[in-house]
SEDREN-55732 format. One record per residue (C-alpha): x, y, z; residue in one letter. Coordinates in steps of 0.1 Angstrom, whole numbers. Layout:
+-------+-------+-------+--------+
!    xx !    yy !    zz ! residu !
+-------+-------+-------+--------+
!     X !     Y !     Z !      a !
...
+-------+-------+-------+--------+
END
This chain:
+-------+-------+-------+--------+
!    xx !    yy !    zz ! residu !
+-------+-------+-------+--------+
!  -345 !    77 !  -135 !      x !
!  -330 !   110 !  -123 !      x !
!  -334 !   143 !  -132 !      x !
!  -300 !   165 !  -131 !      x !
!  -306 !   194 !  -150 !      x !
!  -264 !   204 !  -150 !      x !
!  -254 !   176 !  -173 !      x !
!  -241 !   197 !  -194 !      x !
!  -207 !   175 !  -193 !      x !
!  -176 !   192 !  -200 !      x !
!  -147 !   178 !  -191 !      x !
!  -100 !   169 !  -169 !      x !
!   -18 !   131 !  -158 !      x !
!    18 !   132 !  -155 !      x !
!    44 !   161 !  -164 !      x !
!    24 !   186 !  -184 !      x !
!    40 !   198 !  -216 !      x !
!    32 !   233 !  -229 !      x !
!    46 !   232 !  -262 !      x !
!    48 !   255 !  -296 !      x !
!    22 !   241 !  -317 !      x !
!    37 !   235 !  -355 !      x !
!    18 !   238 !  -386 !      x !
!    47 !   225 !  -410 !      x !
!    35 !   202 !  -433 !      x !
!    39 !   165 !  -439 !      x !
!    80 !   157 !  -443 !      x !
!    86 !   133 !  -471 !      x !
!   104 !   112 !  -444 !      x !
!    77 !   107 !  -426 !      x !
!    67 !    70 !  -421 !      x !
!    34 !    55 !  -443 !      x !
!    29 !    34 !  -410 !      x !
!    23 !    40 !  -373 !      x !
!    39 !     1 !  -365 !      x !
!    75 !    20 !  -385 !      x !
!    77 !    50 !  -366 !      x !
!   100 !    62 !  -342 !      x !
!    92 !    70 !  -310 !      x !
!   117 !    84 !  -278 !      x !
!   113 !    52 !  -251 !      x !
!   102 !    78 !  -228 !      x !
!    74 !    92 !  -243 !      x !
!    39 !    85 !  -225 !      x !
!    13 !    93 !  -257 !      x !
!    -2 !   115 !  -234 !      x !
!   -28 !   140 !  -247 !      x !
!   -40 !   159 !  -215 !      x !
!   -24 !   161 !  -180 !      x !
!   -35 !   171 !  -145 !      x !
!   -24 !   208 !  -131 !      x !
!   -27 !   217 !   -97 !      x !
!   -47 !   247 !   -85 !      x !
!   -28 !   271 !   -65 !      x !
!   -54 !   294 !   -59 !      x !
!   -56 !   314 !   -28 !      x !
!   -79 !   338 !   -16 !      x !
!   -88 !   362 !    17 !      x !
!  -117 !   346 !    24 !      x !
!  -140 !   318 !     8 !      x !
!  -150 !   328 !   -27 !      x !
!  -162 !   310 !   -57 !      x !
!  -142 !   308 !   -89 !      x !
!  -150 !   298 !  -124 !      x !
!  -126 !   282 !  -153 !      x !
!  -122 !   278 !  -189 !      x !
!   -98 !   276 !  -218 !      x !
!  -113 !   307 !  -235 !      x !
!  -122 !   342 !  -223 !      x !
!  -158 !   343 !  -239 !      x !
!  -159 !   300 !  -234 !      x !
!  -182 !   283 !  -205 !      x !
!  -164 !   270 !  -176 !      x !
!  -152 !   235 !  -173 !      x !
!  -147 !   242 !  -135 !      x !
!  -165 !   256 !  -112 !      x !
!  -150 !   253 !   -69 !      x !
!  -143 !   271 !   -36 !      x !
!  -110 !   294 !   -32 !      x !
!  -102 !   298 !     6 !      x !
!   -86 !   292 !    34 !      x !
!   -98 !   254 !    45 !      x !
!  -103 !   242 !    12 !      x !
!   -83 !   214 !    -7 !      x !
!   -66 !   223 !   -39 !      x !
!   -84 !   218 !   -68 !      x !
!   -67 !   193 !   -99 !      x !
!   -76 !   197 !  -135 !      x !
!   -70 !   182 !  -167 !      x !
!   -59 !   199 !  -199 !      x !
!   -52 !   192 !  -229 !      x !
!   -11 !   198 !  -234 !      x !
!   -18 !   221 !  -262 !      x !
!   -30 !   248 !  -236 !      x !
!   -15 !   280 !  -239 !      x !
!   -37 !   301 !  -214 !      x !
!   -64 !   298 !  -190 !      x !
!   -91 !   319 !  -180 !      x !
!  -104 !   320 !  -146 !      x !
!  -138 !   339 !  -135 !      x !
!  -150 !   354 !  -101 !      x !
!  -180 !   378 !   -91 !      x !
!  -169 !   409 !   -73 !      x !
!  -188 !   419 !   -39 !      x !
!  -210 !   451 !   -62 !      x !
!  -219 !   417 !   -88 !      x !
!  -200 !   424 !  -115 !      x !
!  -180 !   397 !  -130 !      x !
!  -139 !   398 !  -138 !      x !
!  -115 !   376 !  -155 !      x !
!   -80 !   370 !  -145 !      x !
!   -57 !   351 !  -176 !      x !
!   -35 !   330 !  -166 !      x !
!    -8 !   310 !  -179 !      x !
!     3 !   277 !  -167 !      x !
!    40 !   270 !  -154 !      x !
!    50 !   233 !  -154 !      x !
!    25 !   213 !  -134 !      x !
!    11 !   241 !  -114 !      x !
!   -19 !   269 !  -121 !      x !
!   -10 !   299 !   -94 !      x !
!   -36 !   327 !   -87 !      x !
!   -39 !   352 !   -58 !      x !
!   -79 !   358 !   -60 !      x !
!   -85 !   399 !   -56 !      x !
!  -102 !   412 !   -24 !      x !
!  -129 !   427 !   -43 !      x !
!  -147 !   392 !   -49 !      x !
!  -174 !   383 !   -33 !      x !
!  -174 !   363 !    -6 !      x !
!  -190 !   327 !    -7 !      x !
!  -217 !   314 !    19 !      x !
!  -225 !   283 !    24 !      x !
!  -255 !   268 !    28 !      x !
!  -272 !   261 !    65 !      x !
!  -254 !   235 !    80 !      x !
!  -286 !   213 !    86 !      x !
!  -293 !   209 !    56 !      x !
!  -255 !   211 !    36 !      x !
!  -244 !   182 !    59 !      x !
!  -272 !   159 !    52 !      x !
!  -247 !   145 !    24 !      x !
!  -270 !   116 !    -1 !      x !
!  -295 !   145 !    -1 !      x !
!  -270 !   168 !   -15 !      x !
!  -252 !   146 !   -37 !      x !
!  -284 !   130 !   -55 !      x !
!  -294 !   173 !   -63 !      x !
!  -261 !   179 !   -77 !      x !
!  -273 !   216 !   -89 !      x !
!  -272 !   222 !   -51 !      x !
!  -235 !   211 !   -52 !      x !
!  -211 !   240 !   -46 !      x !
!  -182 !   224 !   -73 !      x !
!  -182 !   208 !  -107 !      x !
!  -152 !   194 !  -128 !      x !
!  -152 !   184 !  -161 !      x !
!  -134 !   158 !  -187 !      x !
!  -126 !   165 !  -210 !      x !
!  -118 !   203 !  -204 !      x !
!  -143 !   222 !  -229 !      x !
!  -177 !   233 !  -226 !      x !
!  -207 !   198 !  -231 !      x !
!  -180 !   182 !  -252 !      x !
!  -170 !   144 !  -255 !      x !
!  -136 !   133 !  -251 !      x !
!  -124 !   103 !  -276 !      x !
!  -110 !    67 !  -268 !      x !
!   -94 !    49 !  -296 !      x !
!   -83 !     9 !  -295 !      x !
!   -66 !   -19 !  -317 !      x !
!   -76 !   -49 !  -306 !      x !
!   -51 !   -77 !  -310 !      x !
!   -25 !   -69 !  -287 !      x !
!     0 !   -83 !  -275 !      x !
!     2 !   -85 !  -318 !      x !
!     0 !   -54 !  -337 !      x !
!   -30 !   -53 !  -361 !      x !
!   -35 !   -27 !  -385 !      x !
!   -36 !     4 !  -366 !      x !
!   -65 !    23 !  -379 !      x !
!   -77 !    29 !  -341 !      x !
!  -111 !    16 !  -346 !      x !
!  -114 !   -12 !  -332 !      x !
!  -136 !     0 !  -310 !      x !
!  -142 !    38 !  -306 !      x !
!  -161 !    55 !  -279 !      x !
!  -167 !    89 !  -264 !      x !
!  -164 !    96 !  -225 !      x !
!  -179 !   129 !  -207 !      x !
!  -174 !   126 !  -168 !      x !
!  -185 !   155 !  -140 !      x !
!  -179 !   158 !  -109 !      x !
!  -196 !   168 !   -77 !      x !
!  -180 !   186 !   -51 !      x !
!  -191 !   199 !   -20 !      x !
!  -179 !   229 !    -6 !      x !
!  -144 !   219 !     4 !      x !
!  -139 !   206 !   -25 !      x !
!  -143 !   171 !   -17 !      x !
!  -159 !   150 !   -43 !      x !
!  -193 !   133 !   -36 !      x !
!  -203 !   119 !   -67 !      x !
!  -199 !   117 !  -106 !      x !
!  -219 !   115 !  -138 !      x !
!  -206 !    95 !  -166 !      x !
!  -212 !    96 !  -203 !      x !
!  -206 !    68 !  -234 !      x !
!  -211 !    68 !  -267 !      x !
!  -202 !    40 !  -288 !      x !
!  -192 !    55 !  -322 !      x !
!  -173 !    25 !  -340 !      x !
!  -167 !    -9 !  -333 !      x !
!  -141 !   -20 !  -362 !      x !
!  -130 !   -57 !  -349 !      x !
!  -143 !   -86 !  -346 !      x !
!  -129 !   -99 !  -313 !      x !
!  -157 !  -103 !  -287 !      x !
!  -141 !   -74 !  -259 !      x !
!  -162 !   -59 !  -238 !      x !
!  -159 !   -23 !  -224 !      x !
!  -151 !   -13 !  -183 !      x !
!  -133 !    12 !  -168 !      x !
!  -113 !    11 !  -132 !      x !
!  -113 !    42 !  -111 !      x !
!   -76 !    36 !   -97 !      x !
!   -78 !    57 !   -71 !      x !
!  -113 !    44 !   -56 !      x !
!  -116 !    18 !   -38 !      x !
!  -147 !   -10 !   -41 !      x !
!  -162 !    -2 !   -11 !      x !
!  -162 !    36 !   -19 !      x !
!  -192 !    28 !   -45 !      x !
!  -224 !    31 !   -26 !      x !
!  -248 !    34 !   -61 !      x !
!  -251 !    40 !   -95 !      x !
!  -282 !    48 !  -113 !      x !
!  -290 !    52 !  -151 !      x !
!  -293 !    82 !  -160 !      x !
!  -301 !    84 !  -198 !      x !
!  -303 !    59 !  -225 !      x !
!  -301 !    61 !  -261 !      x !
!  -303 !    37 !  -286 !      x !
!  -289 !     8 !  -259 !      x !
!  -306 !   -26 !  -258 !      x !
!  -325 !   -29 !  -225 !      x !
!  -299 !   -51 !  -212 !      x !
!  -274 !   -25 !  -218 !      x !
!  -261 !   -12 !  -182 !      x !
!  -230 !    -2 !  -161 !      x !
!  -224 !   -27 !  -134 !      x !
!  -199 !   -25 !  -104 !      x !
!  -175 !   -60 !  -105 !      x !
!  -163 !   -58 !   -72 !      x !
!  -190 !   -44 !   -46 !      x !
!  -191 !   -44 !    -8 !      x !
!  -184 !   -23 !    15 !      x !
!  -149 !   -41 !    25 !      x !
!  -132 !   -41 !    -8 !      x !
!  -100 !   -25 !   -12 !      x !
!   -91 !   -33 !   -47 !      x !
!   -99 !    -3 !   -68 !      x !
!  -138 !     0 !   -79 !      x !
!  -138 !   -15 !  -116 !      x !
!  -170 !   -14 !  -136 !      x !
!  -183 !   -30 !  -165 !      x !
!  -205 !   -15 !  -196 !      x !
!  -223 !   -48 !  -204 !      x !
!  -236 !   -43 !  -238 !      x !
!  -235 !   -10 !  -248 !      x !
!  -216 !   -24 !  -284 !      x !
!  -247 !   -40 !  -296 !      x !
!  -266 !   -18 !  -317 !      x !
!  -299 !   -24 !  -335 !      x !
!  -296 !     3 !  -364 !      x !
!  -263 !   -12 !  -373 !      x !
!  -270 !   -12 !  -415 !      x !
!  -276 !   -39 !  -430 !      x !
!  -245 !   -53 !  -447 !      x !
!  -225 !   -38 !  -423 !      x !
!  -197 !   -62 !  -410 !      x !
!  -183 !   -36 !  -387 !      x !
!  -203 !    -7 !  -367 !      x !
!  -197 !    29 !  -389 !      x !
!  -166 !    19 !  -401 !      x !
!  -167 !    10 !  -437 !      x !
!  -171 !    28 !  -465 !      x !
!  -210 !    30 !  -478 !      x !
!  -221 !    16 !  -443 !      x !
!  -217 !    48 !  -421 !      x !
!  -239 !    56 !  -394 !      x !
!  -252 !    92 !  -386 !      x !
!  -246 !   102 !  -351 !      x !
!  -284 !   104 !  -342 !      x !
!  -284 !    65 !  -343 !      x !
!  -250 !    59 !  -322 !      x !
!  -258 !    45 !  -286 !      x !
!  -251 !    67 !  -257 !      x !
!  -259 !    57 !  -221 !      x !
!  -251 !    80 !  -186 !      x !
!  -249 !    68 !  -154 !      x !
!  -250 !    87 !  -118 !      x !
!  -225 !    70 !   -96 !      x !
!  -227 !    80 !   -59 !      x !
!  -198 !    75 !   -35 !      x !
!  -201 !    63 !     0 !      x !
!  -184 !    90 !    17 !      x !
!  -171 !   123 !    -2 !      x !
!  -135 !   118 !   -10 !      x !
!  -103 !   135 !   -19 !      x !
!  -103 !   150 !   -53 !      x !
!   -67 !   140 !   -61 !      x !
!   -83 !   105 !   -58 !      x !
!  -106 !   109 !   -92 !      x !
!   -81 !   126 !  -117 !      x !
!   -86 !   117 !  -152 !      x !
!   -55 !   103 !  -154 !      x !
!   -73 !    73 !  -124 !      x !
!  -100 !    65 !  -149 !      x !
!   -86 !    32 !  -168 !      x !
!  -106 !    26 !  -194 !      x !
!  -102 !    -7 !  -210 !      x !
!  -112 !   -35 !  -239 !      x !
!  -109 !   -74 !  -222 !      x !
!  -129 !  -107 !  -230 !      x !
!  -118 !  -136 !  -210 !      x !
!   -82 !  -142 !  -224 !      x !
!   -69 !  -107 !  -223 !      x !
!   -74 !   -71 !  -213 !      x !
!   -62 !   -40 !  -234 !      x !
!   -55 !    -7 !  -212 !      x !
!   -38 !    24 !  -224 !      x !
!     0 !    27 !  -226 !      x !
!    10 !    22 !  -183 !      x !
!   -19 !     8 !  -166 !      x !
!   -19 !   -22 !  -153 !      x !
!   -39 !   -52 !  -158 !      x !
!   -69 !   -49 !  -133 !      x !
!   -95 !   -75 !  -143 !      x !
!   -81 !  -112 !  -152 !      x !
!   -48 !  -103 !  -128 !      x !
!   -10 !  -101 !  -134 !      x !
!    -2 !  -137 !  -144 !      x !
!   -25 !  -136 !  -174 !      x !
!    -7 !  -104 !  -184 !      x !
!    26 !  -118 !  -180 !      x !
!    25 !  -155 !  -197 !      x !
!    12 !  -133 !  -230 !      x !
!    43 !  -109 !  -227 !      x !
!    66 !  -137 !  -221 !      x !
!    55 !  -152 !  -255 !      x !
!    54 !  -124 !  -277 !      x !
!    80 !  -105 !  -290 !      x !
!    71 !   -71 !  -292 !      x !
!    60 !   -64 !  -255 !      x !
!    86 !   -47 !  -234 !      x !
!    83 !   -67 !  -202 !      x !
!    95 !   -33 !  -174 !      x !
!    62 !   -10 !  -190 !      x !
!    24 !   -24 !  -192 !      x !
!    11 !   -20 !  -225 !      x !
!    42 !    -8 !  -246 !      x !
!    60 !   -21 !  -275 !      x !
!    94 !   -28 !  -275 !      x !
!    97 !     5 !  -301 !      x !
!    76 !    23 !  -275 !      x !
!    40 !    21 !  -295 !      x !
!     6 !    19 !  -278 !      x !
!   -27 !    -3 !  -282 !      x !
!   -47 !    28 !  -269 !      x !
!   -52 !    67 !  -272 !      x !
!   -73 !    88 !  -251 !      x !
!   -81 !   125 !  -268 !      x !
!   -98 !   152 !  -247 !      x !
!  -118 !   160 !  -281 !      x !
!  -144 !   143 !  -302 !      x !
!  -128 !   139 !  -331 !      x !
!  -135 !   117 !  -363 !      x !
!  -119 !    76 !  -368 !      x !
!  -103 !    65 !  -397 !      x !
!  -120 !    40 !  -421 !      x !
!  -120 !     4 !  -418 !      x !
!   -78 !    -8 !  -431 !      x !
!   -67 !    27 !  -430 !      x !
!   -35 !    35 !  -407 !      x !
!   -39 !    61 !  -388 !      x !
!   -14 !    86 !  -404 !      x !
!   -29 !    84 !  -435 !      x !
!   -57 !   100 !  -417 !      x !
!   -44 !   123 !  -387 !      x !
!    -3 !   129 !  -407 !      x !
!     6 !   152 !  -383 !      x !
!     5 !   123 !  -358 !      x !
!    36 !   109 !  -371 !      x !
!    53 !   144 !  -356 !      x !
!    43 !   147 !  -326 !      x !
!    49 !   107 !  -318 !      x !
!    85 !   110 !  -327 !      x !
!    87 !   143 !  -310 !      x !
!    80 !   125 !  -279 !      x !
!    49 !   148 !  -276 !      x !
!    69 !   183 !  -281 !      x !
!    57 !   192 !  -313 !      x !
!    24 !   191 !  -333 !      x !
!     1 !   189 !  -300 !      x !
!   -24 !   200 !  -317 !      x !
!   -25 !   169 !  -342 !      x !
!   -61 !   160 !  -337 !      x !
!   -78 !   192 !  -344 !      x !
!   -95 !   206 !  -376 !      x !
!   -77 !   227 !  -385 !      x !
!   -40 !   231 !  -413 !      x !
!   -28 !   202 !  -427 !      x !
!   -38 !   181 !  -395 !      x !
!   -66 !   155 !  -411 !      x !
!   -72 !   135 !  -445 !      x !
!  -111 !   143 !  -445 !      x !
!  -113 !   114 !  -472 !      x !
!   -99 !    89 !  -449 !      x !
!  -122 !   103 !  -418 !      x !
!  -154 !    84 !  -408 !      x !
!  -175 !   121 !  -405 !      x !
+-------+-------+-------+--------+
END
């Protein structure tokens, strides 16, 4: 079992929207229904995005990020001159972004920032302090470094906040619509990653939790890493275990050093769950059958790549998390089918008619099968639809994303506590 002591987890596509966030309360014309709203065809359900760093410096320095002035980084990496550019994911409510580097006397200063478009630009002062790195023995002898990741230089987070989960939300009966209370089956994600001192990553430590598993269908639950090949994978090792059936583990589908098809994993039995109540048809999502957070499962796993690689290559918006059993796969709205291929994907679209056949994993009216939110945040009770517990949903779906971005969080008029699995 390793031993990291930084898994402290915080966590990071797509055009990134910085929008006004609206506090206006519930229209009287909003829809009772997510299945009768009505969404713009282009809109992605997007909830976070990637942002290049433009950061420049006169020399190598290290730099420090976080969505609040007082808040602990989500990402820590190299400025300089030979470095690659840094990518990182935030949610599209973000307004500013705070960005910390030591001065050559020690002191510490803080440059705000405000994002334009799809870019994060900073000219780093002279006054910081310039970064070493470590003997070049010893910082080249890469598995050593990589399996010590506090002796890594770099570490990105997703979600972007400071040792928090990130939430994944799925119905389960697509290419049909069900009843779209988005808990079908519910997990957390927290994801870091190691990067050496050019900023190429090395390895990555991966968090689940299983909050809710609302349907009965028998899915299981993988993620593909788009942008990583098979062969990239050189190990992965548990890291911590909690409340998982010893058979619970995260296995690689497609090993070997010569694959080329992007690395796709499998989280074979993390759903089952001993302390499920009695009585209990679903997992924590029925009323009188809820389950405190103490007795969830939650597994991590240390994955080590085979060589360091680009950073671009692991963007959050390159982990495809799905639900599949062995007649279909569930991904969130535009990835494609990775595990039982194309043809499966496309004799269920052919007979059903709300798919649109030119997008994976739409509706013809543009709805989704799957959220990803770069926040923990509470699922709705068994049969509820989702607006009657997150209303301010409904406005920023049929704002195509511009308004309301904020939806999820506690705070206004944004959540039906009543109707909130807590």
């Amino acid at each position: 079992m390793k031993r990291i002591t930084l898994f402290s987890f915080l966590l990071l596509g797509m055009t990134f929207f910085y929008s006004c966030v609206k506090e206006s309360s519930p229209s009287t014309n909003t829809p009772e229904k997510v299945t009768k709203l009505n969404i713009p065809s282009n809109f992605d359900w997007k909830t976070s995005a990637n942002i290049v760093c433009n950061f420049t410096a006169q020399h190598d320095t290290k730099v420090e990020v976080s969505l609040a002035k007082e808040e602990a980084s989500f990402a820590t990496f190299i400025v300089g001159r030979e470095t690659d550019n840094v990518y990182l994911n935030l949610p599209t409510s973000t307004k500013k972004v705070y960005v910390k580097y030591e001065t050559k006397d020690g002191n510490f200063k803080t440059v705000e920032l405000v994002p334009a478009g799809t870019t994060l630009s900073c000219t780093i002062p002279g006054d910081s302090k310039e970064y070493v790195a470590p003997q070049t023995e010893i910082f080249n002898i890469q598995r050593a470094i990589a399996r010590t990741p506090q002796q890594n230089v770099g570490t990105i987070y997703y979600p972007a906040q400071n040792n928090g989960w990130g939430t994944l939300m799925f119905e389960d009966l697509w290419p049909g619509y069900g009843d779209y209370d988005f808990n079908d089956l519910v997990a957390n994600y927290k994801i870091q990653l190691y990067m050496q001192n050019k900023n190429k990553v090395n390895s990555m430590l991966i968090g689940i939790r299983v909050k809710a598993v609302g349907g009965s269908i028998p899915n299981d639950f993988y993620l593909t890493l788009t942008g990583v090949k098979g062969g990239e994978i050189d190990e992965i090792t548990p890291y911590s275990s909690h409340n998982a059936v010893a058979t619970a583990e995260m296995v690689q589908l497609n090993p070997g050093n010569s694959v080329h098809t992007p690395a796709t994993f499998i989280f074979k039995d993390i759903k089952k769950n001993d302390k499920k109540p009695k009585g209990a048809i679903y997992l924590n999502t029925e009323r009188g059958y809820e389950m405190p957070e103490n007795d969830w499962v939650t597994v991590a796993y240390f994955v080590q790549f085979r060589n360091s690689i680009a950073i671009e290559d692991v963007t959050f918006d390159k982990f495809d998390f799905f639900i599949a059993n062995t007649e279909r796969e569930i991904h969130l709205g535009g990835f494609a089918p990775s595990l039982l291929g194309q043809s499966v994907y496309d004799n269920l679209v052919a007979n059903s008619n709300n798919i649109n056949p030119n997008k994976y994993y739409y509706s013809k009216t543009n709805l989704i099968w799957g959220l990803s939110i770069p926040a923990d945040i509470p699922h709705a009770y068994e049969n509820t639809d989702f607006l009657k517990a997150y209303p301010n949903f409904a406005k920023w779906a049929q704002s195509g994303g511009s308004a309301n971005t904020d939806w999820y969080e506690d705070k206004g008029d944004n959540r039906i506590n009543a109707n909130l699995v807590k």
